[in-house]
C-alpha positions as CSV (number, residue, x, y, z in Angstrom):
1,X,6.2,-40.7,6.9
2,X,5.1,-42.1,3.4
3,X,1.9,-42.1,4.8
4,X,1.8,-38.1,5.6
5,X,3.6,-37.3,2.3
6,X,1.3,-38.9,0.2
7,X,-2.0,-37.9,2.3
8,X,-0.2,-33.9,1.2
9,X,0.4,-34.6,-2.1
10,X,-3.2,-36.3,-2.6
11,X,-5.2,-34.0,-0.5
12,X,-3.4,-30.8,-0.4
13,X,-3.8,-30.9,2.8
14,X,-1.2,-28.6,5.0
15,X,0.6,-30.4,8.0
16,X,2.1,-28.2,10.9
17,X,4.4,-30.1,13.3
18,X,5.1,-28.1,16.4
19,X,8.2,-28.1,17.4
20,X,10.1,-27.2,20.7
21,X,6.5,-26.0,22.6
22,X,6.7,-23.2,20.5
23,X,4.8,-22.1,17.9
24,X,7.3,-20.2,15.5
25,X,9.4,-23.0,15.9
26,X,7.0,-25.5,14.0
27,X,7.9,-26.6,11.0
28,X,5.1,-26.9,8.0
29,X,4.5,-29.7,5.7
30,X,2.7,-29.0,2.3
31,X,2.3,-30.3,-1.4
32,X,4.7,-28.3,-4.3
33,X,1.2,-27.1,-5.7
34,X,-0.5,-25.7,-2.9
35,X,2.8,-24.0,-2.4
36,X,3.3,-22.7,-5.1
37,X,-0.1,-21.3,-5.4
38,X,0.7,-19.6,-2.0
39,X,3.4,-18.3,-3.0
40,X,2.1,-17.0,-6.4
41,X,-0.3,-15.5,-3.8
42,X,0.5,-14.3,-0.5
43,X,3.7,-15.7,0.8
44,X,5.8,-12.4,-1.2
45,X,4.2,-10.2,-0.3
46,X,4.1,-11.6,3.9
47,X,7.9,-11.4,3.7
48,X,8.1,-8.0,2.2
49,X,5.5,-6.6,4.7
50,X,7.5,-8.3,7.3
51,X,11.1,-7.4,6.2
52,X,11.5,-4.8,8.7
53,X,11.4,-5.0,12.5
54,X,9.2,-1.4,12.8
55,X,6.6,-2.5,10.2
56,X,6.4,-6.2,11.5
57,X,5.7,-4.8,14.6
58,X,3.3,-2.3,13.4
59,X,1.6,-5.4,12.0
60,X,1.5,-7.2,15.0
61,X,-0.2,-4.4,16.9
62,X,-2.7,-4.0,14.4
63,X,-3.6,-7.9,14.5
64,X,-3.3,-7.1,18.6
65,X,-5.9,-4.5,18.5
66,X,-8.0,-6.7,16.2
67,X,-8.0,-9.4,18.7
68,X,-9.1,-7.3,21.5
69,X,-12.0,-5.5,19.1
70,X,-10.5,-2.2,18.7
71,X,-11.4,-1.3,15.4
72,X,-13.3,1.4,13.7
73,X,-16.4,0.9,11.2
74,X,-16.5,2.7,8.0
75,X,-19.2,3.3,5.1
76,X,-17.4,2.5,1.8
77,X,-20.7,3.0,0.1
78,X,-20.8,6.7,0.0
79,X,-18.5,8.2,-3.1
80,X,-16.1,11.2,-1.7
81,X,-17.2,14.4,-3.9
């Protein structure tokens, strides 16, 4: 295991062990930097967008409908009057 720690610590590499066959049951290894700088980053604002069931799964379709190239195109470039 020394191994794996110092290849994280050194590399900042991320190491996902999947646990169980299932993927939200994996645990994640990673370096105190790289998370902190996730966390400074995204990782509050994830568990505030998913801290209620609706909008998590509101979130989820979204991704869903992503996936499966349901999405809309829209020109940013023209300024509303």
């Amino acid at each position: 295991m020394k191994y794996y720690f110092d290849l994280i610590s050194q590399s900042n590499e991320i190491i996902v062990i999947p646990r169980n066959n299932h993927e939200d049951d994996g645990i994640v290894l990673m370096s105190m930097s790289t998370y902190k700088s996730l966390n400074e980053n995204n990782l509050d604002e994830t568990e505030y967008l998913f801290s209620t069931a609706k909008n998590k799964a509101r979130l989820e379709e979204s991704i869903q409908q992503l996936h499966e190239g349901k999405t809309k195109k829209y020109d940013l470039t023209n300024k509303i009057p």
